[in-house]
C-alpha positions as a LaTeX table, in Angstrom:
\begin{tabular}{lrrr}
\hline
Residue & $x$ (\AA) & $y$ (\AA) & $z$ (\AA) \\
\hline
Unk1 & $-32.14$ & $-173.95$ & 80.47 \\
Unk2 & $-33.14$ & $-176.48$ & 83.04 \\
Unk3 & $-31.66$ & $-175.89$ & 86.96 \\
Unk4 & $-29.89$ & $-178.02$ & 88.48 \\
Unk5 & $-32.33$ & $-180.41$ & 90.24 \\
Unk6 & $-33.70$ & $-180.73$ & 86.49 \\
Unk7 & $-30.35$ & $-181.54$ & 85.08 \\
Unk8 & $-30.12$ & $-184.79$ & 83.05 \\
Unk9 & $-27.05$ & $-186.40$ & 85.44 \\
Unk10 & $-28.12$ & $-189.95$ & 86.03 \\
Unk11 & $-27.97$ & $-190.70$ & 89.63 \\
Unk12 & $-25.69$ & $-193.76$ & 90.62 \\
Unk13 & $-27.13$ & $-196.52$ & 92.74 \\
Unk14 & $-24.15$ & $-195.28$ & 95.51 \\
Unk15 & $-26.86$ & $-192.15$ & 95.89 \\
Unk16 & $-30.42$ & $-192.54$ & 94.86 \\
Unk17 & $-31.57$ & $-189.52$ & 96.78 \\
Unk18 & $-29.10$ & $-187.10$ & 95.69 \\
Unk19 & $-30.44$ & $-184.01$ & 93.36 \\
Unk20 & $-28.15$ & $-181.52$ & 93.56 \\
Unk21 & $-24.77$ & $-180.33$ & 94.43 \\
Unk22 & $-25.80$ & $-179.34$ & 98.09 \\
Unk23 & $-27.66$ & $-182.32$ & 99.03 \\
Unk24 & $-24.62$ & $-184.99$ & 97.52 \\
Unk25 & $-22.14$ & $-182.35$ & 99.41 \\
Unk26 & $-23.94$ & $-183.26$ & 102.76 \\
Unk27 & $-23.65$ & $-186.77$ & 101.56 \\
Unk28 & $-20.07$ & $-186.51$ & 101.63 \\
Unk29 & $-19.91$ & $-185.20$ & 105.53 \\
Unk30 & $-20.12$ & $-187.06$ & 108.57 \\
Unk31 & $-23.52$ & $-185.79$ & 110.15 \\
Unk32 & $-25.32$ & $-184.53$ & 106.98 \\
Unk33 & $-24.07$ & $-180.79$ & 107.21 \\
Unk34 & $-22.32$ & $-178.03$ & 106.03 \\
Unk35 & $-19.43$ & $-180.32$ & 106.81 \\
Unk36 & $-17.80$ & $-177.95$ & 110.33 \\
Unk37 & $-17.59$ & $-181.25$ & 112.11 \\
Unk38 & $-14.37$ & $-183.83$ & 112.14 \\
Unk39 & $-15.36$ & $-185.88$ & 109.10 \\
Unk40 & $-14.07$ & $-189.94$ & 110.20 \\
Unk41 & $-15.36$ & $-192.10$ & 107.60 \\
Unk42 & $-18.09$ & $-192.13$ & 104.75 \\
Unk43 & $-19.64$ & $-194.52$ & 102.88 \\
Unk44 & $-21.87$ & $-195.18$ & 99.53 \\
Unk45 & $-21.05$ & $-192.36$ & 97.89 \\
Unk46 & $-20.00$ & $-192.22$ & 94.80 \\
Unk47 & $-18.85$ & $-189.00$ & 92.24 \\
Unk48 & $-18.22$ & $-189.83$ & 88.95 \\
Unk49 & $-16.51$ & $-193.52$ & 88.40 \\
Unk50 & $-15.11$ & $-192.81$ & 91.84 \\
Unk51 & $-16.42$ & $-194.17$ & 95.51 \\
Unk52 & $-15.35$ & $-191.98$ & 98.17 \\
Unk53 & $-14.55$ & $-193.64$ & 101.02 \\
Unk54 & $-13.40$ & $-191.13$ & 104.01 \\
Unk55 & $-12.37$ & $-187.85$ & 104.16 \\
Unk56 & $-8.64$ & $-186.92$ & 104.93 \\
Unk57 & $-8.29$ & $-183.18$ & 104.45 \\
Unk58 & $-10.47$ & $-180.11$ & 104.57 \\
Unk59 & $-9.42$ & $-176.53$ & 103.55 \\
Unk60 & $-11.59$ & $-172.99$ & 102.60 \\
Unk61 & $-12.61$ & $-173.96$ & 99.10 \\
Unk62 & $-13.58$ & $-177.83$ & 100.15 \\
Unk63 & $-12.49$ & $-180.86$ & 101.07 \\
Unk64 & $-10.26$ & $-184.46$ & 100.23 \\
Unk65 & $-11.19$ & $-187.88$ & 100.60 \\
Unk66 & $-9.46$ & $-191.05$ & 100.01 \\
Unk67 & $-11.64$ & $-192.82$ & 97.11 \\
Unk68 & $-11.69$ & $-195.78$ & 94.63 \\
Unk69 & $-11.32$ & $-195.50$ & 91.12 \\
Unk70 & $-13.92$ & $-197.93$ & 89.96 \\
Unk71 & $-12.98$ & $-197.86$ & 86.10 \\
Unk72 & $-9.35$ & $-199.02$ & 87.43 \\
Unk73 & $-9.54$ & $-200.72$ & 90.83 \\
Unk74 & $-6.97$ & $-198.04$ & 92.60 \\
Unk75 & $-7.01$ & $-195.49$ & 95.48 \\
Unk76 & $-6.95$ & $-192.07$ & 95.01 \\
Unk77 & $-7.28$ & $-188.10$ & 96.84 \\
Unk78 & $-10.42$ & $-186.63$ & 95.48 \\
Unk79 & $-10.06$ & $-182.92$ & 95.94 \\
Unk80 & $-13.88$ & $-181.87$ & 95.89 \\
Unk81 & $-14.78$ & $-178.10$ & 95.69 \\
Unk82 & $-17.39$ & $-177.17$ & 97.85 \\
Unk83 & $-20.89$ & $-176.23$ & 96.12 \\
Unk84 & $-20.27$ & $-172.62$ & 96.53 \\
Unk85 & $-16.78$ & $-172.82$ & 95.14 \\
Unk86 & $-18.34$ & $-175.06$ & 92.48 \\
Unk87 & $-20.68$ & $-172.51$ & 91.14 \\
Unk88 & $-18.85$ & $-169.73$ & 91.11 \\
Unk89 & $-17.20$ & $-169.62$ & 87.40 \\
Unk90 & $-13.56$ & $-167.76$ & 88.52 \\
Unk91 & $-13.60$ & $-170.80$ & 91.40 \\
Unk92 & $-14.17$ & $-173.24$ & 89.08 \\
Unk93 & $-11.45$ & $-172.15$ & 86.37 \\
Unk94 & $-8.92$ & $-171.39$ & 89.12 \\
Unk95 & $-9.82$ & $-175.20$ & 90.24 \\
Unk96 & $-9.03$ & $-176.57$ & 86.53 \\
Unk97 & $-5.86$ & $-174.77$ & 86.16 \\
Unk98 & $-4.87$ & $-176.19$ & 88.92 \\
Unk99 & $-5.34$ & $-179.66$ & 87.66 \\
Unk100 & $-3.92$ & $-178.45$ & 84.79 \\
Unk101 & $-0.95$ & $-177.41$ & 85.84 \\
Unk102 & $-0.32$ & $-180.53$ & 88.27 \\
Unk103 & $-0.86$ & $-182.81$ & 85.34 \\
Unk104 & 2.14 & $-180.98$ & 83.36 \\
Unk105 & 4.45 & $-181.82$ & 87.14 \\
Unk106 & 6.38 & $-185.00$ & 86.49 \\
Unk107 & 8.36 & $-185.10$ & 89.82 \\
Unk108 & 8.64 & $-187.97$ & 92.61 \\
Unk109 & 7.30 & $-185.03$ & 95.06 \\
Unk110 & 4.49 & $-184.49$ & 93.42 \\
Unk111 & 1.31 & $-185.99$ & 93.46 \\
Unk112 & $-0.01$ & $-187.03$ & 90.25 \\
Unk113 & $-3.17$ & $-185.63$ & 88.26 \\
Unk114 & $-5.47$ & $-189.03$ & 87.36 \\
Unk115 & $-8.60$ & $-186.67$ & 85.91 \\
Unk116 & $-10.78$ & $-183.84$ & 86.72 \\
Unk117 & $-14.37$ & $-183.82$ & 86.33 \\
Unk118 & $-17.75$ & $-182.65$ & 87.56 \\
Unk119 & $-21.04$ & $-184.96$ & 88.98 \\
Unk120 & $-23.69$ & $-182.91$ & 89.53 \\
Unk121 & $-22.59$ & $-179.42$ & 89.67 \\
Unk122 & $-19.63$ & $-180.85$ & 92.23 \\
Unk123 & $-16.03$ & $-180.23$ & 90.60 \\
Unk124 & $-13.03$ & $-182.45$ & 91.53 \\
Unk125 & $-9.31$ & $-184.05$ & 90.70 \\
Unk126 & $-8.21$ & $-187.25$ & 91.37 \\
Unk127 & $-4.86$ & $-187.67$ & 92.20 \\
Unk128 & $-2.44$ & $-190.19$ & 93.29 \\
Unk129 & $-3.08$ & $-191.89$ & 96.83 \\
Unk130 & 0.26 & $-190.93$ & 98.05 \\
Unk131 & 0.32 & $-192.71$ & 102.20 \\
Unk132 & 1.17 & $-190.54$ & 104.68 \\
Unk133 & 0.59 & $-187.53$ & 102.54 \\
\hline
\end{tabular}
């Protein structure tokens, strides 16, 4: 089984020095880190079809950014996990129920579920943009 910096993921043009989950994490934070510090806006990074733009929430298991839908020209939230969160197996199913579950929510309150995916080893749901949210 090859490890993740072997993995056969094409890298996007958005990130040509990403290899693994870690390194495109960093790529998502302000000053390359862990991501501790106030994140104000990103650019050129891309997961999946989507371009994240800037990051608008943070919580324990990772952090949501305000991104572009390239496939369909529309603003999202991208809930990202964290690499740590995104590894760990119970994490990772607790994160797709979740998306699950949102998707079967059809209420005006409620945020909806656009997809859920993974780009290299990073998990994540797009939902609807929803201003002031």
């Amino acid at each position: 089984m090859a490890s993740q910096s072997e993995s056969s993921f094409e890298i996007t043009p958005f990130q040509p020095e990403a290899r693994s989950a870690n390194e495109l994490w960093c790529q998502l934070q302000p000053d390359g880190t862990d991501g501790s510090h106030q994140q104000t806006s990103i650019s050129n990074c891309q997961l999946g079809h989507f371009r994240v733009e800037e990051q608008i929430g943070r919580g324990g298991m990772g952090a949501v950014y305000r991104a572009v839908d390239t496939r369909l020209d529309r603003v999202v939230a991208l809930k990202v996990l964290s690499p740590s969160q995104s590894n760990d197996f119970g994490s990772v199913e607790r994160f797709r129920n979740e998306a699950r579950a949102a998707a079967r929510m059809d209420h005006d309150n409620i945020a909806r579920v656009y997809y859920v995916g993974e780009d290299q080893g990073l998990w994540f749901i797009a939902f609807e943009f929803v201003h002031g949210g």
